[in-house]
TORROVEX-316479 format. One record per residue (C-alpha): residue number from 1; residue in one letter; x, y, z. Coordinates in Angstrom, 2 decimals, decimal comma. Example, Ala and Ser with C-alpha at 12.3 -4.5 7.8 and 13.67 -1.06 7.14 Angstrom:
2
{1 a {12,30 -4,50 7,80}}
{2 s {13,67 -1,06 7,14}}
This chain:
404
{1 x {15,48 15,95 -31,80}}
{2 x {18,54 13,86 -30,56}}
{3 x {19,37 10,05 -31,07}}
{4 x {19,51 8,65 -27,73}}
{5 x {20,64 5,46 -26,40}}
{6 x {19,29 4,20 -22,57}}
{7 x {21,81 1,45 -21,43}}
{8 x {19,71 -0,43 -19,17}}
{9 x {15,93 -2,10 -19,51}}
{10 x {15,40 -2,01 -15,65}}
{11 x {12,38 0,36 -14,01}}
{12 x {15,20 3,30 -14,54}}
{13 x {16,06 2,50 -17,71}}
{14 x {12,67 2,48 -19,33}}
{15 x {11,29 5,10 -17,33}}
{16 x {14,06 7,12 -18,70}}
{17 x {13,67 6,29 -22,53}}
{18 x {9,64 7,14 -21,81}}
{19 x {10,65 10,01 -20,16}}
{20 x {13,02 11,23 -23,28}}
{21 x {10,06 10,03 -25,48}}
{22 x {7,80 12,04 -23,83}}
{23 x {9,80 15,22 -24,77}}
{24 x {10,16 14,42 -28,27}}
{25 x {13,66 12,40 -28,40}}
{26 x {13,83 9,43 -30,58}}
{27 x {15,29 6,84 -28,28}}
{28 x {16,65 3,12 -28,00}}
{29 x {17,14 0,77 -25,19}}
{30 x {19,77 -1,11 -25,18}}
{31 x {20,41 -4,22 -22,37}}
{32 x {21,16 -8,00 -22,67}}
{33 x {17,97 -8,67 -21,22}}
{34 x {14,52 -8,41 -21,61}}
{35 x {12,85 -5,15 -19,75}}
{36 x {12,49 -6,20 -16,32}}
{37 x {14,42 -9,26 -15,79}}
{38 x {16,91 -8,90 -13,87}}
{39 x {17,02 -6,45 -10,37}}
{40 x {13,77 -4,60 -10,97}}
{41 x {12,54 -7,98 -11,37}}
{42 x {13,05 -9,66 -7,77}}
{43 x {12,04 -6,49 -5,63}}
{44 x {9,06 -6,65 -2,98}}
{45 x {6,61 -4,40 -5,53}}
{46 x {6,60 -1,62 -3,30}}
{47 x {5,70 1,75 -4,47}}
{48 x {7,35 3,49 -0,94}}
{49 x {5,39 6,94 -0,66}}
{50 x {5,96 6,61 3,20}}
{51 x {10,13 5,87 2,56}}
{52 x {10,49 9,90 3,24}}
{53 x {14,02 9,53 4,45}}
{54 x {16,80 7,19 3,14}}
{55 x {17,86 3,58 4,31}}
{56 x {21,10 5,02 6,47}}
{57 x {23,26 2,63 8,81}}
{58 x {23,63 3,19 12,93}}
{59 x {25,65 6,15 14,04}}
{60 x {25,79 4,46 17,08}}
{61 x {28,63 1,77 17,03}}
{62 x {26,83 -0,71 19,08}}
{63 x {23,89 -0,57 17,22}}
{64 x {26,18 -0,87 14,02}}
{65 x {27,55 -3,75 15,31}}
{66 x {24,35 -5,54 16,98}}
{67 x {23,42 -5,51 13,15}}
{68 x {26,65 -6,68 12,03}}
{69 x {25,97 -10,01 14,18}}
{70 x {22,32 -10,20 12,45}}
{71 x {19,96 -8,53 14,50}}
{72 x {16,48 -8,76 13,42}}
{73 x {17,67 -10,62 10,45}}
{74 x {18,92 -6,99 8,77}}
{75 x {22,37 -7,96 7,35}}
{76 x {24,50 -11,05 6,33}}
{77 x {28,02 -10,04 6,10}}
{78 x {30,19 -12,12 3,94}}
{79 x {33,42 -11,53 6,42}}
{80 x {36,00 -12,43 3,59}}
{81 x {35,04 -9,94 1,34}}
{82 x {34,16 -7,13 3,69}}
{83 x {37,86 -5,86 3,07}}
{84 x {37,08 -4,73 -0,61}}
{85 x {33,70 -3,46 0,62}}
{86 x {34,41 -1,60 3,92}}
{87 x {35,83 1,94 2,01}}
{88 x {32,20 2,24 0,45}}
{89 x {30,73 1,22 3,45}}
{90 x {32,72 3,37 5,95}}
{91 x {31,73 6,46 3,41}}
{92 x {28,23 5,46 3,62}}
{93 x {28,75 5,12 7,75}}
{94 x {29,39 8,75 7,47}}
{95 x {26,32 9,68 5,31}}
{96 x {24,55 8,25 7,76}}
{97 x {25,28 10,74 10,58}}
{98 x {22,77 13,42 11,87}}
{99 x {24,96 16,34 10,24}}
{100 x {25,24 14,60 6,63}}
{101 x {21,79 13,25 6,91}}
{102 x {19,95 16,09 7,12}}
{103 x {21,41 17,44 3,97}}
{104 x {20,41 14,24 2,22}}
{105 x {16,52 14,53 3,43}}
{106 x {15,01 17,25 1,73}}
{107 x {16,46 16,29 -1,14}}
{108 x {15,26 12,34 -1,11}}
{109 x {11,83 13,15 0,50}}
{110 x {11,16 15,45 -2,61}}
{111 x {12,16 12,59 -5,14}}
{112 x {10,18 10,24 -3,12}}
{113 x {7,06 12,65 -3,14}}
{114 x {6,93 12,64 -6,44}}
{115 x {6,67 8,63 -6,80}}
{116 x {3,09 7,95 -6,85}}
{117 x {2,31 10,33 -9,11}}
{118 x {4,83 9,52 -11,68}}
{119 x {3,83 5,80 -11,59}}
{120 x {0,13 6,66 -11,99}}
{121 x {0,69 8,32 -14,87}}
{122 x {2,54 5,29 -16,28}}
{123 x {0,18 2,90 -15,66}}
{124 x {-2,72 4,60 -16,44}}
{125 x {-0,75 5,10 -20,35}}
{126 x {0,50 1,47 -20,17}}
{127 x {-3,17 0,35 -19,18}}
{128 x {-1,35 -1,48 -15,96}}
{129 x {-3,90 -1,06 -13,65}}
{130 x {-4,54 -4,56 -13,51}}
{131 x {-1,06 -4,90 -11,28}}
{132 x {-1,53 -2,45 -9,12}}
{133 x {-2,50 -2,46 -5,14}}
{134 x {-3,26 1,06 -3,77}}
{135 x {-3,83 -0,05 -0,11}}
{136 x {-0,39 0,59 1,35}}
{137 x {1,08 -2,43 3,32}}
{138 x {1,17 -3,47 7,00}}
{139 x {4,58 -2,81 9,28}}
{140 x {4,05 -5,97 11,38}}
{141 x {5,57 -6,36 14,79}}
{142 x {5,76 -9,45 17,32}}
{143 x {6,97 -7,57 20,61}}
{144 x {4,99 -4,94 22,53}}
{145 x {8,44 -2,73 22,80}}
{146 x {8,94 -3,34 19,35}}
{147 x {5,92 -1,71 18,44}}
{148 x {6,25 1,20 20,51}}
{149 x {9,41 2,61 19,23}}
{150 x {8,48 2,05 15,54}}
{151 x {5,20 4,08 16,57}}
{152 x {7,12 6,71 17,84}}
{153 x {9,09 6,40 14,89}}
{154 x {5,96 6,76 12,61}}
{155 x {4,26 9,94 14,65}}
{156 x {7,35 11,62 13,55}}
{157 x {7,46 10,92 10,45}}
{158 x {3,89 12,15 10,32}}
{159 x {4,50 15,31 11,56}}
{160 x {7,34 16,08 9,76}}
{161 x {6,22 14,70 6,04}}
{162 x {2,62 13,92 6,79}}
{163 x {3,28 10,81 6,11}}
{164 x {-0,13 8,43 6,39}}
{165 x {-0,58 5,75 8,81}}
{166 x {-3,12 3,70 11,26}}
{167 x {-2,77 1,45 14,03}}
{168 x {-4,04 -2,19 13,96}}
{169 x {-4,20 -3,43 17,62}}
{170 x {-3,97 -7,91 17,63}}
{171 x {-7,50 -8,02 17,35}}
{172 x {-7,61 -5,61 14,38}}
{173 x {-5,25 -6,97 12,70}}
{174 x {-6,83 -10,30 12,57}}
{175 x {-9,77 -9,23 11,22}}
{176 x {-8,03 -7,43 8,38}}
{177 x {-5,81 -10,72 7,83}}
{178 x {-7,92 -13,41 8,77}}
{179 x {-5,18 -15,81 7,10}}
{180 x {-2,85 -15,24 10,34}}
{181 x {-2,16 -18,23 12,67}}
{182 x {-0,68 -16,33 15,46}}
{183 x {-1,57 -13,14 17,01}}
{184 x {1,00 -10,23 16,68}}
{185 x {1,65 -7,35 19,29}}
{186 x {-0,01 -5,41 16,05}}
{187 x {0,96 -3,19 13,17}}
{188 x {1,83 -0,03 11,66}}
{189 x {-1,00 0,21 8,26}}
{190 x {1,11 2,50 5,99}}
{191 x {-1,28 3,83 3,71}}
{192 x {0,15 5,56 0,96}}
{193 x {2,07 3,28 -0,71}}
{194 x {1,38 1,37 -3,97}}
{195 x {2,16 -2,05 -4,49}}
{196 x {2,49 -4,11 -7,51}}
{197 x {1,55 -8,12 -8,19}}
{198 x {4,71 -8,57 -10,63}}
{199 x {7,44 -5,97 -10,52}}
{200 x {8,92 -7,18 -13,78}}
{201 x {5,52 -7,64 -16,01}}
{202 x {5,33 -3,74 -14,93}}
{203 x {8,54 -2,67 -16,24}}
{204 x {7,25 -4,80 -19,51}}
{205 x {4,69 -2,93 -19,55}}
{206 x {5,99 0,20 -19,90}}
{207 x {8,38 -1,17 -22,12}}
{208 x {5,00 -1,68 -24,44}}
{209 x {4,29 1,40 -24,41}}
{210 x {7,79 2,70 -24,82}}
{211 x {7,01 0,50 -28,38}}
{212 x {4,02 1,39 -29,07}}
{213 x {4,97 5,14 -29,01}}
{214 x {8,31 4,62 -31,40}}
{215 x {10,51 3,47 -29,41}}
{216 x {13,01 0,10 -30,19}}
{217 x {14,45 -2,30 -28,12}}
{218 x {17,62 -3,90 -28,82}}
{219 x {19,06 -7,01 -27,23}}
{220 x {22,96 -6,59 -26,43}}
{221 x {25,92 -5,73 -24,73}}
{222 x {25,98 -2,18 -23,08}}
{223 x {29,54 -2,89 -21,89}}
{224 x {30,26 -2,14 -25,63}}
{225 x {29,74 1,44 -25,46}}
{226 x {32,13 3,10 -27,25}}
{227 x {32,71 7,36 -28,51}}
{228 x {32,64 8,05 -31,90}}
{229 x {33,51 10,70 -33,49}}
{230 x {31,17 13,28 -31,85}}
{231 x {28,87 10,53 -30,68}}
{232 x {28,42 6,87 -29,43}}
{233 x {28,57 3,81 -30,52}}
{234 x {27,02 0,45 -28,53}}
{235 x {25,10 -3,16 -29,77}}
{236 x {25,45 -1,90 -33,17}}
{237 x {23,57 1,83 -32,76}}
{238 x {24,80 5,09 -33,00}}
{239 x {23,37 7,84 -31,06}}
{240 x {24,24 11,54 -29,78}}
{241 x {23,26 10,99 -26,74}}
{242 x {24,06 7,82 -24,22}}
{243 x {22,15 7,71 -20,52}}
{244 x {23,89 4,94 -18,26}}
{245 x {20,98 2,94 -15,94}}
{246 x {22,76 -0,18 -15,65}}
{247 x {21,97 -0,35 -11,81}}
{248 x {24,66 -2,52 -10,23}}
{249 x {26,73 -2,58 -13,43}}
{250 x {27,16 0,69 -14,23}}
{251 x {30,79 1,41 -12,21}}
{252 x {31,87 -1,24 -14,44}}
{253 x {31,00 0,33 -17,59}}
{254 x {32,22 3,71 -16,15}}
{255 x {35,22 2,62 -15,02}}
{256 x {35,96 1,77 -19,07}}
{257 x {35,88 5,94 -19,34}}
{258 x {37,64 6,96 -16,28}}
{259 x {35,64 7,31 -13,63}}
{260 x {35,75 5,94 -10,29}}
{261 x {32,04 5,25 -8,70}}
{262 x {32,13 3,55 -5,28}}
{263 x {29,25 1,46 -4,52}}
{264 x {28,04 -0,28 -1,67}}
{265 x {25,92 -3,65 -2,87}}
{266 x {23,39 -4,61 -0,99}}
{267 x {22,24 -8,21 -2,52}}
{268 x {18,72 -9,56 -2,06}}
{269 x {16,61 -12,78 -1,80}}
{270 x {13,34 -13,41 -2,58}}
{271 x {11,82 -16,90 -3,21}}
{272 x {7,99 -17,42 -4,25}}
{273 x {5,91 -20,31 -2,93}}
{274 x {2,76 -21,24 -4,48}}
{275 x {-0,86 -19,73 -2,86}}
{276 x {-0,87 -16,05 -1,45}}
{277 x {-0,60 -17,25 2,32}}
{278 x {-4,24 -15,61 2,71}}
{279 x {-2,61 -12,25 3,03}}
{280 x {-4,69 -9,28 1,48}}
{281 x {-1,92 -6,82 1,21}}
{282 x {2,15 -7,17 1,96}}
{283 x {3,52 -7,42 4,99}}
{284 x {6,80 -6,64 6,39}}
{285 x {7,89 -8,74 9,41}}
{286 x {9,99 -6,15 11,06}}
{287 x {11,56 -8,26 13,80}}
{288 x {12,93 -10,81 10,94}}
{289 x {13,33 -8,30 8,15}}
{290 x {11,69 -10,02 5,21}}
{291 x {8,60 -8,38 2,97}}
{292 x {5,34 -11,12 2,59}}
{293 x {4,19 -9,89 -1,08}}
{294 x {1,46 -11,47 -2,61}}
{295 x {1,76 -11,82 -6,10}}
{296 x {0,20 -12,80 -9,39}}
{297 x {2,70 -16,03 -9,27}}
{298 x {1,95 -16,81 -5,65}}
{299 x {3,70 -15,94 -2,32}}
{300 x {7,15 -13,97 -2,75}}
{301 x {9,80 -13,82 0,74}}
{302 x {11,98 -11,32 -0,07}}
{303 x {15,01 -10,63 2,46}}
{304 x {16,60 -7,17 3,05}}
{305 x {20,29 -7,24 2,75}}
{306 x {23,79 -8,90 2,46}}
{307 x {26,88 -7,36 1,87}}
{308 x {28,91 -9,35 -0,27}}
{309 x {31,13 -9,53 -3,29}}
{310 x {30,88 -13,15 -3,23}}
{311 x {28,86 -15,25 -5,50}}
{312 x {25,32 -15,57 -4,51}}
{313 x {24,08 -18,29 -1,79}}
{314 x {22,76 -21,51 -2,73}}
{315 x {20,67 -21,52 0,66}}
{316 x {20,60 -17,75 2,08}}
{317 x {20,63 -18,28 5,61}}
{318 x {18,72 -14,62 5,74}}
{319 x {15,65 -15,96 3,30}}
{320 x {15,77 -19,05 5,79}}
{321 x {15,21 -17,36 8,30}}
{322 x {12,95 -15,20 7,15}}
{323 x {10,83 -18,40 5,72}}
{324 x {10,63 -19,92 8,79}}
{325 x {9,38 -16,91 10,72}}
{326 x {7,15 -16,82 7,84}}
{327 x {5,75 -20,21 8,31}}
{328 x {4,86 -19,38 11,85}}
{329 x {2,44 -16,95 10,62}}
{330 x {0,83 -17,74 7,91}}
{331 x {0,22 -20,41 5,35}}
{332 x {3,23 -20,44 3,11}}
{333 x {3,21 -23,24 -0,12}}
{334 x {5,62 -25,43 -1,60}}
{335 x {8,74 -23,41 -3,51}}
{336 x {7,62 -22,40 -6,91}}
{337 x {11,53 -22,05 -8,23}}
{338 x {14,25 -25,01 -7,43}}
{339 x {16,32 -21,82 -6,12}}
{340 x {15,99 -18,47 -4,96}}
{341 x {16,27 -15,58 -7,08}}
{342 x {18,81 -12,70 -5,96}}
{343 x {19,61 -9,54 -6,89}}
{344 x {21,86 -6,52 -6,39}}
{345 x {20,49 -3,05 -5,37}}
{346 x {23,13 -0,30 -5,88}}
{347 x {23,66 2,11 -3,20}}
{348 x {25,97 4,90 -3,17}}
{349 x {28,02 5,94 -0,12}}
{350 x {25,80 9,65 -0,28}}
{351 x {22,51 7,86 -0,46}}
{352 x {21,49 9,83 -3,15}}
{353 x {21,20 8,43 -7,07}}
{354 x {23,58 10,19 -9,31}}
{355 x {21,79 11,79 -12,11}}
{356 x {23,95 13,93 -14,24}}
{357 x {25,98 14,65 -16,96}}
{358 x {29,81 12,82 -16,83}}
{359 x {32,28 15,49 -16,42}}
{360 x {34,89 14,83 -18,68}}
{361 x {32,62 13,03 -21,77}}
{362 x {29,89 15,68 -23,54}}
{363 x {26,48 13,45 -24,43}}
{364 x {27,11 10,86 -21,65}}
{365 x {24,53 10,92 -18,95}}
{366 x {24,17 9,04 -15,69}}
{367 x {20,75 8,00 -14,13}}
{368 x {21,38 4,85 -11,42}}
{369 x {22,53 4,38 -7,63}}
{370 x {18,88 4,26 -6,19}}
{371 x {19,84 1,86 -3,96}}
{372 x {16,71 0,39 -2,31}}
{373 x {14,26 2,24 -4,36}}
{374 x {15,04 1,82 -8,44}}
{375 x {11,75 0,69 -8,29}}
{376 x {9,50 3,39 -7,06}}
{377 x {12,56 6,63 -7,88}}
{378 x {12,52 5,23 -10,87}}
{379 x {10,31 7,35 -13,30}}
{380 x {11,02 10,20 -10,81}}
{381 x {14,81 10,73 -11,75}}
{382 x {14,02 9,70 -15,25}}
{383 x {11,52 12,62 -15,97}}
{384 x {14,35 14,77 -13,93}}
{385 x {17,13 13,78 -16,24}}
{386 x {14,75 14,23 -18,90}}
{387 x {14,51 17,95 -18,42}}
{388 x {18,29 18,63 -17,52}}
{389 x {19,20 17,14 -21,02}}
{390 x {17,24 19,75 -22,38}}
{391 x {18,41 22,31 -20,51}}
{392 x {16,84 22,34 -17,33}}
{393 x {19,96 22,44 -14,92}}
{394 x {17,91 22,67 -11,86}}
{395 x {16,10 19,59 -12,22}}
{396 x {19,43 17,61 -11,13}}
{397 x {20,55 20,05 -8,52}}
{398 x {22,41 17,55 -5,84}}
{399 x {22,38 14,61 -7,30}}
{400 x {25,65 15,04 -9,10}}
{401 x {28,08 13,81 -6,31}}
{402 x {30,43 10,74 -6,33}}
{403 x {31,99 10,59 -9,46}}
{404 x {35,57 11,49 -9,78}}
């Protein structure tokens, strides 16, 4: 049995040190925060079972660039520091063409079928259930054209993946949501996907059981990591082993050894307001880009993304947005937090997370770069990485890539 340390108390992270567990290893988890606090913590709670095919950008430039100048509320760019971002980004522009992309496909929509599954058995073990929606979530649309193309959009998806969906016409819709003030040109019922009252009490949760089966927790720096001898050294622990799932940090830390990781970082918003609007299951407003969640704490708005190195925004003109589109809809409360909450979500220019052992340093293992999904991937790659540290090569096949 090895000694292994997990750098990184996110979704990943502990789904990773369960995973290990779950074959034996005798693990720790090392971060300078408490499981779920800090990016798995501010996500919209969605287990995606219908997100078959990765988030890529426009291969058309005038799409690329309608976006660029904030249509439907997609992207902020921060212009100033889009000169350190834009080699990431232009590598991820070119994942995102037809020939690239359909490499990247199979690959993802295998992960991805594999989500639901992996979570159930997680919080079935962690006795979660309690946090857990299985009802999917509604695609919501205000335009008639709107609604067409992202039905068209769906029907493929169904034939190619099977992936599960109805159609809610206005007056359906307001029947199901009886909380709505307006009527909508109707909505997209995705059906297969999970979704979760508190993202973060969920990672703590397996982070109980992670205790309750052996495992420790220690509070402190991973940016410590250090070799040893034949081994590692971080926050005071040896181990044989060391697997990386610092999300957003980890080019950082990697960077320390060597390696060069580029990394496109999409930040997010969310804000909760007090009540649940009315809503019986999430929503996503797809014309203003923002997820309606209703959660154990009340209302959560979360935004997709801006592209920024800057410091966070005081007042995200995105969430704004997205609030006030919000409050034409439904009943939205009073601001539960004097600020909004944001977060980074760490994409990589191939799409794909990078699960693997680093090239150059024996016993050092990689498991982050999930980008929009750390949260429902998350005990998918872990139980992959699981197996490949004990031998099982194929497990990881293509998901390797951008390290150098």
């Amino acid at each position: 049995m090895a000694q292994i340390a997990v750098l990184g108390a996110g979704m990943v992270g502990i789904s990773t040190a369960l995973a290990l567990q779950d074959r034996g290893h005798h693990c720790v988890v090392v971060d300078r925060s408490p499981p779920g606090r800090e990016t798995s913590y501010g996500n919209a709670g969605l287990i995606q079972a219908e997100a078959v095919e990765p988030y890529a950008l426009p291969a058309n430039p005038l799409s690329l660039m309608r976006m660029a100048f904030g249509a439907k509320n997609a992207v902020e760019l921060n212009w100033r520091s889009l000169p350190s971002e834009a080699p990431a980004l232009f590598s991820y522009w070119r994942s995102s063409l037809p020939s690239s992309l359909q490499k990247v496909i199979p690959i993802w929509q295998q992960l991805v079928s594999e989500a639901v599954p992996r979570h159930a058995d997680l919080i079935a073990a962690a006795g979660a259930d309690n946090l857990i929606r299985r009802d999917g979530y509604w695609e919501a649309h205000d335009t008639q054209r709107g609604l067409a193309a992202a039905i068209l959009e769906a029907e493929r998806r169904q034939q190619r993946y099977a992936a599960a969906f109805t159609l809610a016409d206005p007056a359906t819709l307001a029947r199901a949501e009886p909380g709505l003030r307006r009527p909508l040109a109707g909505a997209i019922h995705w059906t297969a996907p999970w979704s979760c009252l508190a993202p973060g009490e969920l990672v703590a949760s397996y982070a109980q059981l992670f205790a309750k089966r052996g495992g420790r927790i220690v509070v402190g720096d991973a940016l410590s990591l250090k070799p040893v001898g034949k081994g590692w050294h971080v926050a005071g622990e040896g181990a044989e082993h060391v697997v990386i799932a610092l999300g957003p940090w980890s080019p950082a830390l990697l960077k320390t050894f060597g390696y060069h990781v580029p990394m496109v970082r999409k930040r997010g918003y969310h804000r909760r307001y007090a009540g649940d609007a009315g809503l019986r299951r999430p929503m996503l407003l797809a014309d203003h880009s923002v997820v309606l969640s209703p959660m154990l704490e009340g209302l959560q708005i979360a935004t997709a993304a801006e592209l920024s190195a800057a410091a966070p925004q005081d007042h995200p003109r995105q969430l704004a947005r997205g609030e006030a589109a919000a409050r034409s809809l439904v009943d939205v409360g009073a601001p539960i937090a004097p600020s909004p909450w944001s977060g980074t979500r760490p994409c990589l220019p191939g799409m794909l997370p990078l699960v693997c052992q680093a090239k150059r340093h024996p016993g050092l293992w990689l498991n982050f770069g999930h980008g929009h999904q750390g949260f429902t991937l998350g005990p998918v790659t872990a139980a992959r990485l699981a197996r490949a540290m004990d031998g099982d090569a194929s497990a990881i096949t293509g998901l390797d890539g951008g390290v150098r």
